[in-house]
N, CA, C and O of each residue as an XYZ file, in Angstrom:
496
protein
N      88.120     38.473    164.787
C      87.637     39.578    165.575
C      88.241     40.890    165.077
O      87.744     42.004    165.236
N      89.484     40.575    164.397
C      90.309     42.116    164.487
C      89.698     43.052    162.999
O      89.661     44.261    162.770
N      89.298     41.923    162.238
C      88.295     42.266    161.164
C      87.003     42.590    161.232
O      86.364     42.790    160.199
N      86.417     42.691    162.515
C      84.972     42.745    162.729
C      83.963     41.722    162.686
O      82.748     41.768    162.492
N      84.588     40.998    162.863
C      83.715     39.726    162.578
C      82.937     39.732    164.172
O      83.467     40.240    165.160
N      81.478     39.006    164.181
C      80.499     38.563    165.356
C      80.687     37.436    165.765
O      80.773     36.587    164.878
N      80.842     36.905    167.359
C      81.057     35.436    167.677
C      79.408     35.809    168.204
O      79.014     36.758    168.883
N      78.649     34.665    167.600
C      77.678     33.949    169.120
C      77.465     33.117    169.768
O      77.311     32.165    169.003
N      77.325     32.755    170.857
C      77.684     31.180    171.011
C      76.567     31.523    172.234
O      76.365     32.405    173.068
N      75.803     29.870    171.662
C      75.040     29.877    172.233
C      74.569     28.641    172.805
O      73.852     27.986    172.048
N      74.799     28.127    174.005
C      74.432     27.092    175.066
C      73.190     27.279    175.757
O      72.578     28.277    176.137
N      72.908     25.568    175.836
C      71.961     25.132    176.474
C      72.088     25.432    177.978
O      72.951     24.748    178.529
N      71.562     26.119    178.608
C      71.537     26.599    179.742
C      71.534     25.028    180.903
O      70.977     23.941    180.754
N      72.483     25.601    182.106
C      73.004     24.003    182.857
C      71.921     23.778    183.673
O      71.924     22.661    184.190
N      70.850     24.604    183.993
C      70.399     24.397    185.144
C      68.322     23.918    184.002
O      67.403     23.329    184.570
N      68.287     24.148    183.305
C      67.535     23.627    182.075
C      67.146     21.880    182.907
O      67.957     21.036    183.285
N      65.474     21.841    182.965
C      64.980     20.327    182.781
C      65.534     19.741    181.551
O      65.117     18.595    181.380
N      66.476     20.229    180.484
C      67.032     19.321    178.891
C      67.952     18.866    179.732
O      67.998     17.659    179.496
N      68.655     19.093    180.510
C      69.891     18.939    180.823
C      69.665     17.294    181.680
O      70.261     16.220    181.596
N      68.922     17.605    182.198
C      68.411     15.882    182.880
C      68.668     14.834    181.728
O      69.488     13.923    181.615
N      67.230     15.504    180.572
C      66.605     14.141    179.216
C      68.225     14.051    178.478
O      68.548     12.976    177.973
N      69.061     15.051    178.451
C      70.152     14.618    177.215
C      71.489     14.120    178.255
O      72.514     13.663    177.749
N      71.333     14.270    179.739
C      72.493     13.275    180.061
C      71.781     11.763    179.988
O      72.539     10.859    179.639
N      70.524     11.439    180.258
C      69.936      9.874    180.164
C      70.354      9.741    178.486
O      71.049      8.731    178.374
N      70.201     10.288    177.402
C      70.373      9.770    176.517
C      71.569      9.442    175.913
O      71.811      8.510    175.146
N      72.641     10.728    176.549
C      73.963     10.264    175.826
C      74.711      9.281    177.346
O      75.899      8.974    177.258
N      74.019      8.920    178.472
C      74.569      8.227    179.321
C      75.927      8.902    179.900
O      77.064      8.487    180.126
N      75.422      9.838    179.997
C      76.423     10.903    180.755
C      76.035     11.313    182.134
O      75.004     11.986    182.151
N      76.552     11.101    183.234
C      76.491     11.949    184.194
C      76.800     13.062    184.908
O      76.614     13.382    186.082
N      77.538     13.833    183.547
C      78.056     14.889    184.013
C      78.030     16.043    183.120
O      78.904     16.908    183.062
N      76.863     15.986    182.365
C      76.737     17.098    181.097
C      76.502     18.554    181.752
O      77.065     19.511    181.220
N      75.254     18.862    183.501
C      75.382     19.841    183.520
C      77.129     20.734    184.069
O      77.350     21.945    184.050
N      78.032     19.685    184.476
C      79.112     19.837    185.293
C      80.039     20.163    183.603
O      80.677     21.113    183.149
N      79.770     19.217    183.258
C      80.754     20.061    181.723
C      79.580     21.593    181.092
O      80.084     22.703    181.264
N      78.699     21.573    180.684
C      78.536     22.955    180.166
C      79.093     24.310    181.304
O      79.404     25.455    180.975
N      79.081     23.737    182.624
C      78.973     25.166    183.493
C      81.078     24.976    183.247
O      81.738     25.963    183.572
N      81.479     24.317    182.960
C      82.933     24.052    182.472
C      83.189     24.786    181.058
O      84.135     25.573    181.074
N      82.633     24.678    180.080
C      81.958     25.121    178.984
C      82.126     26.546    178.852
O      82.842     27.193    178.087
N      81.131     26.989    179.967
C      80.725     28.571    180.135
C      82.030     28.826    181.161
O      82.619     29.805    180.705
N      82.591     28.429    182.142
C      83.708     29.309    181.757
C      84.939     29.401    181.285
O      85.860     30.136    181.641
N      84.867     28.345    180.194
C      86.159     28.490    179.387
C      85.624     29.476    178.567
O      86.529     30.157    178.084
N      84.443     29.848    178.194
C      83.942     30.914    177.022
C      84.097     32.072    177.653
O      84.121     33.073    176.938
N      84.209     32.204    178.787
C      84.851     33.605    179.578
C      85.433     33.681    179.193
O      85.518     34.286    178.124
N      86.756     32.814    180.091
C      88.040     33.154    179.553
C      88.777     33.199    178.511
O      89.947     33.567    178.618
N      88.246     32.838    177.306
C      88.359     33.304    175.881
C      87.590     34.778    175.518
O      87.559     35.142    174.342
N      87.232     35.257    176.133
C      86.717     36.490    176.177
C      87.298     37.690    176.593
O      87.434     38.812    176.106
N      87.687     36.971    177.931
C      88.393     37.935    178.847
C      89.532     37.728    178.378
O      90.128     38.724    178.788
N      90.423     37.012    177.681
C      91.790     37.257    176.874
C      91.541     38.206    175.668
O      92.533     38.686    175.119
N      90.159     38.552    175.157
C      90.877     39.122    174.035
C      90.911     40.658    174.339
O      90.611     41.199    175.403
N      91.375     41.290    173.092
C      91.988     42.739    173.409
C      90.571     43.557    173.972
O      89.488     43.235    173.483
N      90.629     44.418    174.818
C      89.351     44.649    175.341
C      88.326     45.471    173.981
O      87.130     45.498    174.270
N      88.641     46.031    172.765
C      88.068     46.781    172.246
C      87.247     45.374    171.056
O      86.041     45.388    170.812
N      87.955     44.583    170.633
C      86.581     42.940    170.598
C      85.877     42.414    171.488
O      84.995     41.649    171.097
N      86.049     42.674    173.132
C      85.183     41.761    173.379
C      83.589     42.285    173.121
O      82.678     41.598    173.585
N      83.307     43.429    172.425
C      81.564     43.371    172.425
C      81.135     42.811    171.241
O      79.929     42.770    170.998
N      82.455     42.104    169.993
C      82.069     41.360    169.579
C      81.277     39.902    169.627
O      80.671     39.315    168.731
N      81.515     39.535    171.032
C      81.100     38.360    171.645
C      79.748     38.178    172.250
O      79.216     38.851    173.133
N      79.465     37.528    171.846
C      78.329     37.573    173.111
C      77.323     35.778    173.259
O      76.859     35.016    172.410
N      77.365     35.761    174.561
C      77.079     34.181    174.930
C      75.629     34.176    175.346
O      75.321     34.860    176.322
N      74.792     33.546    174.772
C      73.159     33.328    175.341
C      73.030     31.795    175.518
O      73.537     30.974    174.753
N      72.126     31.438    176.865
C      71.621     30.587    176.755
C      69.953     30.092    176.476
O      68.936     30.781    176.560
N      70.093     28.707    176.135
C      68.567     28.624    175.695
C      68.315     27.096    176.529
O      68.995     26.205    177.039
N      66.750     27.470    176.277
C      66.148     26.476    177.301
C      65.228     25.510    176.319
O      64.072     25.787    176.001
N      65.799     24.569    175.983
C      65.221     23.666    175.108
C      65.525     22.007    174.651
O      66.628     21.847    175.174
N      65.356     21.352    174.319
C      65.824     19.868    173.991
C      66.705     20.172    173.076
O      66.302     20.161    171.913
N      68.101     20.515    173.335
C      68.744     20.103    172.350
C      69.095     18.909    170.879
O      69.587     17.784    170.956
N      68.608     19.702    169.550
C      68.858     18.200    168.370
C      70.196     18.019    167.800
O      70.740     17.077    167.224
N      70.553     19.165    168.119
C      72.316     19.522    167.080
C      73.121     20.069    167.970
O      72.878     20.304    169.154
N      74.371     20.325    167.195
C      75.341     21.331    167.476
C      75.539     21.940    166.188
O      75.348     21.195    165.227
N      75.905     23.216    165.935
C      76.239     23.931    164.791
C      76.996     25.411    165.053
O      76.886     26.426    165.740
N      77.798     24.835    164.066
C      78.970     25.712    163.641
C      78.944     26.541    162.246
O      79.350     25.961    161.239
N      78.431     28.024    162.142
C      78.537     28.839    161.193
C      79.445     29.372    161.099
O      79.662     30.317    161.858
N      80.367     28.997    160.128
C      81.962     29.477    159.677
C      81.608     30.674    158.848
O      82.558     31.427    159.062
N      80.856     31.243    158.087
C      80.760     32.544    157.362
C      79.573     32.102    156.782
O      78.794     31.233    157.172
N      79.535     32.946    155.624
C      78.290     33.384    155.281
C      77.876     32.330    153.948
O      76.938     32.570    153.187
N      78.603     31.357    153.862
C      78.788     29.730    152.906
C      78.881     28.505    153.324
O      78.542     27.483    152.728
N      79.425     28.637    154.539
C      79.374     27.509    155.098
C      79.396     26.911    156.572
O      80.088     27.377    157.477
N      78.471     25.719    156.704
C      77.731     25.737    158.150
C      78.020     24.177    158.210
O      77.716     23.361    157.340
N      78.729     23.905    159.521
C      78.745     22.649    159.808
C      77.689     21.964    161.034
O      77.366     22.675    161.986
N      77.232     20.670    160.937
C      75.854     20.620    162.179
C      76.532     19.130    162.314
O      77.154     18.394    161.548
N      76.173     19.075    163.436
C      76.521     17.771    164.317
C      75.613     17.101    164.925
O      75.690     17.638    166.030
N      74.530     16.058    165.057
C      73.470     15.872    165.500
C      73.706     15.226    166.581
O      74.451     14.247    166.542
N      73.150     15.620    167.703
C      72.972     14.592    168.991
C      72.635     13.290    168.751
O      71.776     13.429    167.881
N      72.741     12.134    168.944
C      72.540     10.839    169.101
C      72.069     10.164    169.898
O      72.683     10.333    170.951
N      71.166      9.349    170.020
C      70.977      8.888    171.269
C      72.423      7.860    171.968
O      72.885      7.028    171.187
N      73.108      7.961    173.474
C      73.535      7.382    173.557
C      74.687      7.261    173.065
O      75.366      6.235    173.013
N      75.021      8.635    172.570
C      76.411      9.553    171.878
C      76.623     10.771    172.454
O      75.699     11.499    172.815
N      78.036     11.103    172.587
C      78.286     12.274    173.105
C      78.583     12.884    171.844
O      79.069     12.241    170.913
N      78.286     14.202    171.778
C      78.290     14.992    170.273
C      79.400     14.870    169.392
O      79.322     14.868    168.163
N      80.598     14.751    170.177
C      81.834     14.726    169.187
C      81.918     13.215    169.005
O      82.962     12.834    168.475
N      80.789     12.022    169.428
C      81.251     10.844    168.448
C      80.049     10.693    167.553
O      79.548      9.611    167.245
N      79.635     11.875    167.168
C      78.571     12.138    166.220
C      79.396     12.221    165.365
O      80.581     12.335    165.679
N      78.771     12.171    163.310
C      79.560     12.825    162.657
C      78.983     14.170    162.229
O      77.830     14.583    162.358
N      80.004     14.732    161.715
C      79.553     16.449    161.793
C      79.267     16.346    159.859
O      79.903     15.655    159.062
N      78.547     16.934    159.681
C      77.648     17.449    158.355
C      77.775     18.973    157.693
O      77.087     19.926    158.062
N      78.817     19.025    156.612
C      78.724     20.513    156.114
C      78.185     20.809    155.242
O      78.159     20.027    154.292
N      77.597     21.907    155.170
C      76.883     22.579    154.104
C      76.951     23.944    153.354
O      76.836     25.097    153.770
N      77.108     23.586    152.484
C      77.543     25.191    151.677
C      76.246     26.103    151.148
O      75.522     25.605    150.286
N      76.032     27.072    151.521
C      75.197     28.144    150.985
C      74.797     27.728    149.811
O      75.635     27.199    149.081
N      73.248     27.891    149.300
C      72.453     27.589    148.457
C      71.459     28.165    147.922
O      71.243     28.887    148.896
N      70.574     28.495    147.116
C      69.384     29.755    147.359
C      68.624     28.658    147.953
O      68.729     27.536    147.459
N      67.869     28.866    148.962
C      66.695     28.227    149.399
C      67.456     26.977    149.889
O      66.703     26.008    149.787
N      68.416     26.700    150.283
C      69.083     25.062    150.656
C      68.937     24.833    152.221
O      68.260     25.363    153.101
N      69.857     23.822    152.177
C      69.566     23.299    153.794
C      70.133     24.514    154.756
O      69.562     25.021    155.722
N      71.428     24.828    154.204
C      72.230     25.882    154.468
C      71.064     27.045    155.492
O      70.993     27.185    156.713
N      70.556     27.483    154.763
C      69.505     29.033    155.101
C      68.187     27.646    156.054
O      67.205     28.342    156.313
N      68.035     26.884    156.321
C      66.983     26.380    157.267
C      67.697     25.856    158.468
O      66.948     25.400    159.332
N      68.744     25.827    158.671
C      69.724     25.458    159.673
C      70.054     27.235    160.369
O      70.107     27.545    161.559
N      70.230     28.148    159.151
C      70.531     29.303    160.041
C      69.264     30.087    160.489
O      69.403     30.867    161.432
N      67.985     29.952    159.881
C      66.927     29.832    160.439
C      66.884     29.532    161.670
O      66.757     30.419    162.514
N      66.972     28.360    161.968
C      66.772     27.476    163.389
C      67.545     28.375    164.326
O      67.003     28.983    165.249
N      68.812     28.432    164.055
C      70.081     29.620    164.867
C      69.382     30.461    165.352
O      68.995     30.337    166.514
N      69.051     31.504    164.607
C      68.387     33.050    164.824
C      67.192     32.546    165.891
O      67.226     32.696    167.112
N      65.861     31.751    164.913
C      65.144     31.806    165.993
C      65.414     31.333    167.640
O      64.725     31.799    168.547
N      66.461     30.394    167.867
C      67.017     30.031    169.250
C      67.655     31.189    169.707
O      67.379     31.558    170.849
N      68.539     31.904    168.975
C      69.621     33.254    169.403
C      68.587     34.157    170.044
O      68.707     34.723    171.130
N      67.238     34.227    168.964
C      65.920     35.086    169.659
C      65.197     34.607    171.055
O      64.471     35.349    171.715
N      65.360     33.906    171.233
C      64.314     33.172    171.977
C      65.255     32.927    173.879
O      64.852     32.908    175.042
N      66.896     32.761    173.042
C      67.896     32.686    174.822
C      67.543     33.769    175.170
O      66.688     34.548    174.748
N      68.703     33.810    176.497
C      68.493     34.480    177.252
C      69.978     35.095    177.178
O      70.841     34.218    177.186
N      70.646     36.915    177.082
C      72.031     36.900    177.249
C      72.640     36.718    178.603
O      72.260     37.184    179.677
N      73.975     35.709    178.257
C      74.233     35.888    179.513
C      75.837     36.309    179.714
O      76.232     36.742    180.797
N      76.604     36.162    178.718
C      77.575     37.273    178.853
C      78.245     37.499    177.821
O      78.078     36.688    176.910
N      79.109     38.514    177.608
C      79.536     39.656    178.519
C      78.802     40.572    178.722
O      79.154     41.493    179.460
């Protein structure tokens, strides 16, 4: 942040009909009770930092069937984690990819943008 860097983070909204189909699949009963857990630990990582970063931040949610999770570390490399059926994401394995002309890399951050376009902001 102190370099200028952009966080976005962007969740599946708790109150979302996905939120039903992906606790039946990963056999969870408590996925919307962890994201709204989720959202406000992403506060309060917000609200700790020095006040002149936090408009670096910014949290949207989206309303959709979640397929992944993904993590864009810079402008080379992107890690994705795929939902499973009947898996909770972190006993997925996670998949990295390094920047490419035309590679998987740039169709994964594709997907990002158009979801980042499409949420809704919801804070700060």
């Amino acid at each position: 942040m102190e370099k200028g860097c952009t966080l976005q983070i962007l969740i599946l909204n708790p109150d979302s009909t996905h939120v039903n189909f992906r606790e039946i699949d990963e056999n969870n009963t408590d996925l919307k009770g962890q994201i709204i857990q989720l959202i406000h630990h992403e506060k309060l990582f917000i609200n700790n930092l020095k006040e002149e970063y936090r408009s670096n931040v910014e949290v949207r949610l989206y309303d959709t069937y979640p397929s992944l999770s993904m993590t864009i570390i810079d402008e080379n490399i992107l890690r994705v984690t795929p939902y499973l059926f009947n898996k909770k994401g972190r006993a997925s394995p996670t998949l990295e990819f390094v920047r490419k002309e035309k590679g998987v890399f740039d169709a994964y951050l594709n997907h990002f943008n158009d979801m980042w376009n499409k949420s809704e902001r919801y804070y700060p």
